[in-house]
Structures are given as structure tokens and as C-alpha cells.
GUKOLTI-119100 format. One record per residue (C-alpha): x, y, z; residue in one letter. Coordinates in steps of 0.2 Angstrom, whole numbers, padded with zeros to 4 digits, always signed. Each point is the difference from the previous one (the first is absolute). Layout:
// GUKOLTI-119100
XYZA;...
***
This chain:
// GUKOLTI-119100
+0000+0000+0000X;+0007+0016-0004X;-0006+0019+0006X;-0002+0014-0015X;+0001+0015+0015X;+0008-0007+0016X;+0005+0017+0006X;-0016+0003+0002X;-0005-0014+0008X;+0014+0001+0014X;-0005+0016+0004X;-0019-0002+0000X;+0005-0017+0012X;+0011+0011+0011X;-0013+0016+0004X;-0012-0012+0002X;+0008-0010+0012X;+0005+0013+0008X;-0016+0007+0004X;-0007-0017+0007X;+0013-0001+0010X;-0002+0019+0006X;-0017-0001+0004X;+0001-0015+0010X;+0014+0010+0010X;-0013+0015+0002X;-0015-0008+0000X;-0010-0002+0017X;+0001-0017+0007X;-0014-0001+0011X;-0019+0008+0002X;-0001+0012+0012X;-0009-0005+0016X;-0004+0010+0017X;+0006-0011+0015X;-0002+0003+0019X;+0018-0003+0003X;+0014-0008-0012X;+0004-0007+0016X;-0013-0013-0001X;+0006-0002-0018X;+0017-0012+0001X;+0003+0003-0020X;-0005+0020+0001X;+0018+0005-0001X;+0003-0011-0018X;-0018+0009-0007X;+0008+0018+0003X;+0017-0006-0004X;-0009-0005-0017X;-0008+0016-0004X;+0019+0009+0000X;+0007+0001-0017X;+0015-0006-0006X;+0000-0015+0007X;+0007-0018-0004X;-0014-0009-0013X;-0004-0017+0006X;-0005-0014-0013X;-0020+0000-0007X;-0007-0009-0012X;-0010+0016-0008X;+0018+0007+0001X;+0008-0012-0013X;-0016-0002-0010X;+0001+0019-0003X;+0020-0002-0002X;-0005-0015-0015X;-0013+0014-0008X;+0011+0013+0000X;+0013-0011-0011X;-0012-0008-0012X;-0004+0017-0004X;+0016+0004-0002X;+0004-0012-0011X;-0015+0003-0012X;+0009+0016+0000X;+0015-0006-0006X;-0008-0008-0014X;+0004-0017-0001X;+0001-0013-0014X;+0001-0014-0008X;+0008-0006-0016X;-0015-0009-0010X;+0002-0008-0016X;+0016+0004-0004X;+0008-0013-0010X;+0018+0002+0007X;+0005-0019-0003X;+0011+0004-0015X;-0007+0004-0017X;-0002+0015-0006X;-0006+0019+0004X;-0004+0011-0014X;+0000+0020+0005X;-0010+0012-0012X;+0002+0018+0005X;-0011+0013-0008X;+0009+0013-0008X;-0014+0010-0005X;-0002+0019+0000X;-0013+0000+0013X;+0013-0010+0010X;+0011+0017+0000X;-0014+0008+0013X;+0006+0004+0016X;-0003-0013+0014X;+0004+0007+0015X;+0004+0016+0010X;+0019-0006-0002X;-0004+0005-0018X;+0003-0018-0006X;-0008-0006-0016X;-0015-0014-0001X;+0017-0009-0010X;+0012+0004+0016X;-0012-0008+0011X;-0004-0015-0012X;+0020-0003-0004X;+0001+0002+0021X;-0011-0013+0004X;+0005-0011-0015X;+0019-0003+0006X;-0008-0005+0017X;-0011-0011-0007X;+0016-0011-0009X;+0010+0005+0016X;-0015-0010+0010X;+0000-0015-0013X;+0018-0002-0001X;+0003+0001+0018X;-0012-0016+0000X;+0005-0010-0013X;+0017+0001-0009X;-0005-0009-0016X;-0013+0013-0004X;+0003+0006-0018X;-0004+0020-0004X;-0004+0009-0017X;-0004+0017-0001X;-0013+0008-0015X;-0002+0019-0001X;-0017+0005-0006X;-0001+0016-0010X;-0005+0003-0020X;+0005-0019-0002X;+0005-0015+0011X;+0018+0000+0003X;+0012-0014+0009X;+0011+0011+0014X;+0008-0017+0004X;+0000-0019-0004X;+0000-0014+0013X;+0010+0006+0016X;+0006-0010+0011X;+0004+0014+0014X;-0013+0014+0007X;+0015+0012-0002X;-0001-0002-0017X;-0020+0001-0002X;+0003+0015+0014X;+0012+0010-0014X;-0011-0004-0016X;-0014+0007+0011X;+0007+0015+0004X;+0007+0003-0017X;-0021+0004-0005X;-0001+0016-0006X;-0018+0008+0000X;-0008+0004-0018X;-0012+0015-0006X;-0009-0014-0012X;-0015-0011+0003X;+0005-0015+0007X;-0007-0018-0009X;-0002-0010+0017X;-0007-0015-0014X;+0015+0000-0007X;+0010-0003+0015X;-0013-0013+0006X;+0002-0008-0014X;+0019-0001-0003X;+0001-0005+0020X;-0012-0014-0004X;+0009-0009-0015X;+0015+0000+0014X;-0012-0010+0012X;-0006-0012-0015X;+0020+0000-0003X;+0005-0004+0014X;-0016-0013+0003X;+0005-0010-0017X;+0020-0001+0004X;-0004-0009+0018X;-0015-0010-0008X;-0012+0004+0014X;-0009+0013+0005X;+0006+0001+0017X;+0017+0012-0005X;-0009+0013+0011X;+0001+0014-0007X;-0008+0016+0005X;-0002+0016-0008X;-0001+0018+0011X;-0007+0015-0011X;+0002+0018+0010X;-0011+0012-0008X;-0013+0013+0004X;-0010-0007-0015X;-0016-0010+0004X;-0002-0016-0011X;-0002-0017-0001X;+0012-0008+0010X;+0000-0016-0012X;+0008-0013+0015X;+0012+0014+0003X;+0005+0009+0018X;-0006+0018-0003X;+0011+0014+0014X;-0007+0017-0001X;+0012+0014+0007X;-0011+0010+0015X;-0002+0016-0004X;-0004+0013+0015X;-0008+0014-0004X;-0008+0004+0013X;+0012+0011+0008X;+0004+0010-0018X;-0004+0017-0002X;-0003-0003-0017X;-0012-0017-0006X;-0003-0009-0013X;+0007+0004-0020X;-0004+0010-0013X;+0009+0001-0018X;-0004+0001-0017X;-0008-0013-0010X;-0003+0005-0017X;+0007+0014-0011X;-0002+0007-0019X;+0004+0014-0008X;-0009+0007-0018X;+0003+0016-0011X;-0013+0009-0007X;-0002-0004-0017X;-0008+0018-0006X;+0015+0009+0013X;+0014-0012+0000X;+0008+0011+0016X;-0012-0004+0009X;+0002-0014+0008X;-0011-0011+0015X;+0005-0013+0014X;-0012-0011+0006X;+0005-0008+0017X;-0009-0012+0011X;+0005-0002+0020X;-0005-0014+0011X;+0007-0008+0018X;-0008-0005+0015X;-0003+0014+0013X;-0010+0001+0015X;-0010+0016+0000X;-0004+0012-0015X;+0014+0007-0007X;+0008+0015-0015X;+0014-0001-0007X;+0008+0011-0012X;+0006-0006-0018X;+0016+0011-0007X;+0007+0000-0017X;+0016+0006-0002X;+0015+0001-0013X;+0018+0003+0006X;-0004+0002+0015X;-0014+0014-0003X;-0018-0002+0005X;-0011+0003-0014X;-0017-0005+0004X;-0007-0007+0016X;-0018-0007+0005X;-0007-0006+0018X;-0010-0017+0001X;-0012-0007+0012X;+0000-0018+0003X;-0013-0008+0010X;+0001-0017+0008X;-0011-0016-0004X;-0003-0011+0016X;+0017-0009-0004X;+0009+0017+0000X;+0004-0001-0019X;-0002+0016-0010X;+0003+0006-0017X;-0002+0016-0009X;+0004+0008-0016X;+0004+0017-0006X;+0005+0011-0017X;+0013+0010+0000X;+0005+0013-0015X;+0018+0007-0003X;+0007+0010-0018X;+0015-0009-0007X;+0006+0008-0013X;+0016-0014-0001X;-0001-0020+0005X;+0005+0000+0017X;+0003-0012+0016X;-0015+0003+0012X;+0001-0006+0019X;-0019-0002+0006X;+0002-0003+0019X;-0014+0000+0014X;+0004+0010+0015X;+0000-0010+0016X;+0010-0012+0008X;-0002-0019+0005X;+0006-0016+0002X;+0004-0001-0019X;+0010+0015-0008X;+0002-0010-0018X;-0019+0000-0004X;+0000+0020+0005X;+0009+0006-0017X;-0003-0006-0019X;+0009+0009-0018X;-0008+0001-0015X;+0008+0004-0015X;-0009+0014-0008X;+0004-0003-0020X;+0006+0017-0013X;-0016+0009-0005X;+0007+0000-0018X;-0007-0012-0012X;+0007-0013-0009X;+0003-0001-0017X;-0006-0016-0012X;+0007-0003-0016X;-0008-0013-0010X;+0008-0008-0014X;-0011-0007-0011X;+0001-0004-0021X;-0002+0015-0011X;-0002+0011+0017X;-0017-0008+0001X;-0005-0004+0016X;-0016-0008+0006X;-0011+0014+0004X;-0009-0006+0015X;+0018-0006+0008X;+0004+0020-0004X;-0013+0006+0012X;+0000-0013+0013X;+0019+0003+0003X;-0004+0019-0002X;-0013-0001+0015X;+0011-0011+0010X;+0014+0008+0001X;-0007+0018-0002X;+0016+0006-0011X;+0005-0001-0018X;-0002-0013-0010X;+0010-0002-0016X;+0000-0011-0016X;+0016-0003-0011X;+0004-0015-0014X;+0013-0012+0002X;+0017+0009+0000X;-0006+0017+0004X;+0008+0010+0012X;-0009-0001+0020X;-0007+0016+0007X;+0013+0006+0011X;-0006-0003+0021X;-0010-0016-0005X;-0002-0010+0016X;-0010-0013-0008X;+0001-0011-0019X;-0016-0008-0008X;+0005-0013-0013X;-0018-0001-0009X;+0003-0015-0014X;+0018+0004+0003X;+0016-0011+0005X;+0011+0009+0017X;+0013+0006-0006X;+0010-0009+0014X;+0012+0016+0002X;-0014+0009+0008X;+0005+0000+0019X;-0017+0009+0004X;-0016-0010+0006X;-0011-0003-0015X;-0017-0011-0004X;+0001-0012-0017X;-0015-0003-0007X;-0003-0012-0017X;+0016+0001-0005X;+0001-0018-0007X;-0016+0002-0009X;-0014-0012-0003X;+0002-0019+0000X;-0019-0004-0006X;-0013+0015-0005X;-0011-0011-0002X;-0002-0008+0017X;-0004+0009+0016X;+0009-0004+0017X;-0004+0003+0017X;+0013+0002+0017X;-0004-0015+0011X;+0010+0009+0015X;+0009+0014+0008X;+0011+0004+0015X;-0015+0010+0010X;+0016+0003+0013X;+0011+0010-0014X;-0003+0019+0004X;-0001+0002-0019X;-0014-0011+0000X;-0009+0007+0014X;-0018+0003+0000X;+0001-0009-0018X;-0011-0011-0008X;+0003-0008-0016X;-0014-0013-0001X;-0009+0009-0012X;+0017+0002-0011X;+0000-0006-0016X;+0012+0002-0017X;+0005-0007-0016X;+0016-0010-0002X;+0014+0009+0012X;+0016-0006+0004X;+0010-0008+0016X;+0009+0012+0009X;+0017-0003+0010X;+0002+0005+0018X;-0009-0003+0016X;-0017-0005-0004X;-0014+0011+0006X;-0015-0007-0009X;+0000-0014-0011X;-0013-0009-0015X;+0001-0016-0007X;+0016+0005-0008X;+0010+0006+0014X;+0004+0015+0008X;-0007+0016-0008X;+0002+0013+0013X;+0018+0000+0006X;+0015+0011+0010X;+0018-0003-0001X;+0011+0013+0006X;+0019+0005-0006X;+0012+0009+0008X;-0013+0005+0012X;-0011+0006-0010X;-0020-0009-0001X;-0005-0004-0019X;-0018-0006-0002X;-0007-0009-0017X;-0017-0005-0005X;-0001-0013-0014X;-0013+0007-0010X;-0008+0017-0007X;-0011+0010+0006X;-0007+0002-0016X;-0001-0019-0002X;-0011-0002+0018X;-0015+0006+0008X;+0011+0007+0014X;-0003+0018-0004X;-0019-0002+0005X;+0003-0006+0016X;+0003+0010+0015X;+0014-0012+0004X;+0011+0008-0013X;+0003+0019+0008X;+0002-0008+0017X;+0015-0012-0009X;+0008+0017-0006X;-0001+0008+0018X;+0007-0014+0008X;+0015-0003-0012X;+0003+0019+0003X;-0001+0001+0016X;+0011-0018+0002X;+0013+0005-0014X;+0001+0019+0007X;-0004+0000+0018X;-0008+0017+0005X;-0002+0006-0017X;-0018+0001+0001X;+0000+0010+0015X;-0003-0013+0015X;+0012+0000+0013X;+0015-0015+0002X;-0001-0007+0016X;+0013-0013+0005X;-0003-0013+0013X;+0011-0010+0012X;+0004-0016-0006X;-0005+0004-0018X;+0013-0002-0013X;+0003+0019-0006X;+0010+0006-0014X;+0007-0009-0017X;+0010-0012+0009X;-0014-0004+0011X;+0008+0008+0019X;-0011-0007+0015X;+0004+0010+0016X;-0009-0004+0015X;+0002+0018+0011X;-0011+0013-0001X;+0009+0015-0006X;+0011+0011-0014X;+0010-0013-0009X;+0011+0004-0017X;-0006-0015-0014X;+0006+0002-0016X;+0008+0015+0004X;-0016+0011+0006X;-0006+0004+0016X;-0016-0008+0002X;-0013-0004+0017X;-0005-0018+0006X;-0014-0001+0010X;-0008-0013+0012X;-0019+0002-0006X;-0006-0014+0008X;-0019+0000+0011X;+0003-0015+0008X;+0019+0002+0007X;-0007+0020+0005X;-0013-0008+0008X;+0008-0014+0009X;+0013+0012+0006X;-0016+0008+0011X;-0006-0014+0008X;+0006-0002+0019X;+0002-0019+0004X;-0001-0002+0017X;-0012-0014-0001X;+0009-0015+0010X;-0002-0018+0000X;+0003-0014+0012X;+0010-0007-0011X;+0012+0013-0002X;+0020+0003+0002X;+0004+0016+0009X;-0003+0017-0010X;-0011-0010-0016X;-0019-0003+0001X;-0010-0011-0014X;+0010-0015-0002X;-0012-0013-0005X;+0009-0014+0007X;+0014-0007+0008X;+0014+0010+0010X;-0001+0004+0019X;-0018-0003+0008X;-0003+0017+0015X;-0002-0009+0016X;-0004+0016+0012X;-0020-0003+0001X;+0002-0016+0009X;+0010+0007+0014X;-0012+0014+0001X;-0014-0013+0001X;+0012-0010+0012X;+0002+0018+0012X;-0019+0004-0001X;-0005-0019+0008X;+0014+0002+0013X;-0007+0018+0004X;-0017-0008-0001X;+0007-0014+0014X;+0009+0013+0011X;-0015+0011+0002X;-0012-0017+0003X;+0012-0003+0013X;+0001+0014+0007X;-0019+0002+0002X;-0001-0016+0008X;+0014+0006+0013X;-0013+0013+0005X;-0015-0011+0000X;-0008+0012-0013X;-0005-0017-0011X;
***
């Protein structure tokens, strides 16, 4: 049996001892009664000798049974337990530590994080299982954006003590599944190597998240609020950015807050650029019965440039990370499109759908004629790439027609794509068209006719048939392609803010950073945000919740690890109070 606060218990056990033995020292010993004369009482001397304090305490049964109270209690404060569960007979233990951004919250008035407290506990955990059986095995797995192995089999809690400590917390969701998942094909493993089931293995998960256990030992850090000045978290969930089509300098942020708070709250929503505040709004959030809240506001700015906007909330929580977002707020200049198309003839309605998708000019030239000088963007309409170009650019029929005669249809498309967002082609039908090379995006029963490659960085998309040769032109899937392929080829052309994530690949050579902040990529300063409800909101709950089954400083686990035992020496101290005051009434005939 071990003790989570014996400090505590010894000196609850001592004061209360203490005063027991105090007030039988003081206490009065005897009922006063009026006599004639103590000399016809022979023990008269020993009553008034028994009502002067101070003096020595002779042996009584009420006496010890309040003595035996006194420690139970004392001991139910020291918060004993008892290991339950705990397959410490070799085999292996599995440690998953949550590196998630919500685990960066503060834990305690120490100013520890909810990864502090969990990293903490975790080394006494192996320090506990080693200690009992030397043949334990330890691997370590960090879960943040993916599932990764800190350590192989250990032999030594030293070493599962330093691949603990080496965690570092993230700013990125974290995929708990994953780790799940990646610790369970070590247990099957591990299960098929000894050819039983019996390799004991366990597996820990510490996390503030709620989820299915699956057969798994969830540890939630305790989080103590309670004493906080400030409660619960608040950040930013959801940010965009749009210029004014008729004004291009005009430009509007759209910015959605939620969090966990306990009261009715404002807070005000800054935007600024270098450093200098240039619009600013207050919100009001109102709690739901859980405490969640979420709000929205618009705010307008001129940019008369493309600029780097920090939008940051003013208050501060548990979770700093979630409190400030960048959006990069694109050139208000249009872009140019140059289409090269035979005899300088372009398809009319691919004219005007790339005129009103880009909002800037649109130019036609035959093969070989010179590009208008600042084009951002090349159409090849019925026109082979020229391969030299090292700007993004659409093909479109540039092989021509297999078949006139016989109409095909596309049997599927990649609805994830961003180019094929919000696209449907089931209504798509056209005349011959070729097989197109690269990454297929949607394919017939030829193969891929909608595809992107990319060279030297740069994204090339190809369609495999005309559009004079289809009935896309009629269908409001067409225009919506175009936008896409604009906004995915040229990023912020269109005037919609950029707004790059943590964890999510940015730039050509596909950078993933996982801290919330300026970073340099590709030679540009650019913003990563967290943007994530449900990390924001996790951050805000307070888990004080505690369960019998709990290690000291977690609450939750669903199973396993040390079983609380100080209700049943409280019970134990109530019956022997409940004896001692029996007894005592009976001492005074009162029952």
C-alpha cells in the first residue's frame, strides 16, 4: 500500500492526537456533587485531585478507541492505495503521451503545462513498474499530427524516463487513433512472437482528450482551476479574409471565437500589420449550459498592398497559441491571362468565364505570338504547353478528338482535390477526347481526363477534351472548375486570404511546421495558425473529475492502475466513533 499525500496525513494524525490527548488532560473527571464532609468520603481527595489539569492520563477504553479514530482518519487523509491490475510480471508497457496543442495549457499555479504534468506522472508510472518487475519492457509513442515511436523496446526505465522527457509539446491537432492504433499492432506484435495471448501487455494513454478507451488505460492530467484568476480558454477558431471585387482595397476579415468560459464575457478582436493596430471590434460571448461559446464578427481594413495581418483576441488564458492567427492578405492587382489558342481564336465562353474569375485581363494570341507582358496565368485552348513556360497554366484539347462520333461520359473524380471542389461532372459529356498524363483527377472509360503534374514547382493542369467538343459549357460545374484551378494554381489571386495551418504542408516543397507563429518558407515570411475548435476548446475544460481508480494528479482512467483506498478507513473511523460514543453512553447509563 502506498500513500499519494503522507505529509498530510502525519500531520492531520499528530494535531489530532494531540488534542485527544489534551482534552483528556483538561477535561473534568468527575460530576460535581455537594457532600456534607469529604471526610466521610475516603476517595474525595482522588475526585478533586481529578478535576486539576495537567495531570497524568490513566488507560480508557474510550481513550484508545478515540486514539484508533483519530488515525483511520488520518490515514484516509494520506490517501492510500493500491496497485490493481497492473500487469508488472514481465511483458510489455506501452506509454502514449499526448502532444497535442491543448496539452500546451497551463496545469498548475507552478505554471506547468497539462504536457509537464502528464510527462511527470508518466516517468513515475515506469519508475513504479520497473521497481516491481525487472523484466518489464517499455516503448514510448508521442501523439501529435501523426503517431510517432520516441523509443523501441527498453529494457531499463531510465531509458523510457529519457525518451519521455525528450516530448516536445506541438501547436497541431493531435490523432490520438493513430497512436491507438500504431500501440495496438505492437500488442498483436508482441502477442504473435510469444504465441499466446498472455505477453501482458498494457498500454497508458495521457491526454486531456475524451474518447474511447478501446481496452486502453486512459490518465487525464488534473487541471486546477479553481484558484485561477483567469478560467477557462478562449481563441480563435475560424478566420478568412476577402477583397471587394468592385474596390479591390477594400478588404474584410471574418473571424469566429469560441472557448469555454464561466460567465458572460467581451473580448476585443485587433488587426494589425507591423505592429500597428488598424481595425479593432469588441465581441460578446455567452455561455451554453456546458460553458462553450462561440461568436463571429466582420471586420474592414484598406490595403492598398498584399500584406501579413496578425488578428489576435485580447485576453489571456490558459492557452496563448489559439489567441493569435495571420492571414495573408493577397495584391489588389489583377492578374493577367493570356490564352493561346489557334489563329488567336479562343473559345468565347472560356473568354468570359476566365474574365469573371479572375476579374483582370484576359488576352488571346496564336501559337508563337509573343505573351502580354505581367501574365500570371497561360490557357492552352486546343494547344500543346510549350514545356518552357515555367508559369502555371490549364491545357485544354490539346490532343484533339479520338472519335466525333461517340460521346463519353467521366465515371469519377477526386471530390478531395481543391480544383475539384464543389464540382460535379455527372452530367459531363463529350465527343472523342484524349488521355491526359499526370495525376489523375477525373477519369472516363479511357483513363484520366482531368489531370495536374507539376515541374520545377510549378502546377500544370490538362483536360483531355474541348470545350467546344462537350456540353461542359452549359453546366454550372464549368466556371466553378475555372475558379478553383485559379485560386489552386495562383493562391490569393482571386482575392481570398492564404491562411496556413500547423501541420499542413505549406509552400512548393511541401514545409509542415508544427508551432504557431512567423516562419520563413520558401524564402517569405508567412503566419501558421492553430485554428482548431476542438483543441481551443479542450484547452477550457477544467478536469478535476477523480476516480477511484486513479494514480496521483490524473482522473478518468478507465481501468487498471492504483485503486484509492481512503473511503474505507473513513468508514472504518466513523464505526469506531459510532462504538466509542455507544460506550460511552452506556458508561453513563444514558441507554
Amino acid at each position: 500500500m502506498n500513500f499519494l499525500a503522507p505529509i498530510a496525513g502525519l500531520i492531520a494524525g499528530g494535531v489530532g492526537s494531540v488534542l485527544v490527548l489534551l482534552y483528556w488532560m483538561l477535561r473534568l473527571r468527575r460530576r460535581p456533587v455537594r457532600v456534607s464532609s469529604t471526610l466521610l468520603w475516603k476517595r474525595a481527595i482522588r475526585d478533586v485531585e481529578g478535576n486539576i489539569p495537567w495531570q497524568m492520563i490513566r488507560p480508557s477504553m474510550l481513550l484508545f478507541l478515540q486514539l484508533i479514530a483519530v488515525i483511520l482518519l488520518a490515514i484516509a487523509i494520506a490517501r492510500p492505495t493500491r496497485n490493481a491490475d497492473l500487469h508488472i510480471g514481465g511483458g510489455e508497457v506501452v506509454v502514449v503521451i499526448d502532444a497535442g496543442a491543448s496539452m500546451n495549457a497551463l496545469g498548475d499555479l507552478k505554471g506547468q503545462t497539462r504536457l509537464d504534468i502528464s510527462k511527470r506522472e508518466a516517468i513515475k508510472l515506469v519508475r513504479t513498474i520497473a521497481g516491481r518487475s525487472s523484466t518489464t519492457k517499455f516503448r514510448v509513442i508521442r501523439a501529435g499530427a501523426t503517431a510517432q515511436m520516441v523509443s523501441g523496446v527498453s529494457g531499463s526505465w531510465r531509458q523510457a524516463r529519457g525518451a519521455i522527457e525528450s516530448i516536445e509539446g506541438t501547436d497541431t491537432p493531435s490523432d490520438l487513433d493513430a497512436a491507438i492504433e500504431l500501440a495496438g499492432s505492437i500488442i498483436t506484435q508482441g502477442a504473435s512472437e510469444d504465441g499466446s495471448q498472455d505477453s501482458a501487455v498494457q498500454t497508458f494513454v495521457f491526454t486531456d482528450a475524451a474518447f474511447d478507451d478501446g481496452g486502453v488505460i486512459v490518465r487525464r492530467p488534473l487541471v486546477d482551476n479553481e484558484r485561477r484568476d483567469v478560467r477557462g480558454n478562449l481563441g480563435i477558431v475560424l478566420v478568412g479574409g476577402q477583397r471587394d471585387q468592385v474596390d479591390p482595397v477594400d478588404c474584410r476579415i471574418f473571424v469566429t471565437v469560441a472557448g469555454v468560459v464561466e460567465h458572460p464575457t467581451g473580448v476585443q478582436v485587433k488587426l494589425m500589420v507591423n505592429g500597428a493596430v488598424l481595425a479593432s471590434k469588441a465581441i460578446e460571448l455567452v455561455p451554453d449550459e456546458n460553458g462553450i461559446t462561440e461568436s463571429a464578427a466582420t471586420l474592414s481594413l484598406r490595403l492598398d498592398s498584399a500584406a501579413l495581418i496578425e488578428v489576435s483576441i485580447s485576453r489571456h488564458d490558459v492557452l496563448d497559441t489559439d489567441s493569435r492567427v495571420w492571414v495573408m492578405m493577397p495584391d489588389p492587382l489583377p492578374i493577367v491571362t493570356t490564352i493561346v489558342a489557334p489563329d488567336g481564336l479562343a473559345d468565347p465562353l472560356l473568354v468570359d468565364v476566365l474574365s469573371a474569375v479572375t476579374g483582370g485581363v484576359v488576352a488571346v494570341v496564336a501559337p508563337g505570338e509573343s505573351v502580354v507582358s505581367g501574365t500570371g496565368l497561360m490557357i492552352y485552348d486546343r494547344v500543346q504547353r510549350d514545356p518552357r513556360v515555367l508559369i502555371p497554366t490549364v491545357e485544354i484539347g490539346a490532343g484533339g478528338a479520338e472519335d466525333d462520333s461517340v460521346l463519353r461520359r467521366v465515371l469519377t473524380w477526386d471530390r478531395s482535390h481543391p480544383v475539384m471542389r464543389d464540382v460535379d461532372l455527372s452530367g459531363l459529356s463529350f465527343a472523342g477526347g484524349q488521355v491526359v498524363d499526370g495525376d489523375a483527377l477525373a477519369s472516363g472509360e479511357q483513363g484520366a481526363m482531368i489531370t495536374e503534374t507539376a515541374e520545377s514547382g510549378v502546377r500544370h493542369l490538362a483536360v483531355g477534351f474541348a470545350l467546344a467538343d462537350s456540353n461542359w459549357g452549359v453546366q454550372v460545374s464549368m466556371p466553378m472548375f475555372f475558379a478553383n484551378a485559379v485560386q489552386y494554381l495562383l493562391p490569393g489571386t482571386s482575392g481570398s486570404a492564404v491562411i496556413h495551418r500547423t501541420g499542413n504542408p505549406i509552400g512548393e516543397n511541401g514545409t509542415v511546421i508544427d508551432r504557431v507563429g512567423l516562419a520563413i518558407v520558401d524564402g517569405e515570411e508567412v503566419g501558421v495558425s492553430l485554428l482548431d475548435r476542438e483543441q481551443t476548446v479542450r484547452a477550457g475544460q477544467t478536469l478535476t473529475n477523480r476516480s477511484v481508480d486513479t494514480p496521483d494528479g490524473f482522473a478518468g482512467a478507465s481501468s487498471g492502475g492504483r485503486v484509492e483506498l481512503w473511503r474505507w478507513f473513513v468508514l472504518a473511523g466513523l464505526v469506531v466513533l459510532t462504538l466509542e460514543w455507544t460506550l460511552d453512553l452506556l458508561r453513563r447509563r444514558v441507554i
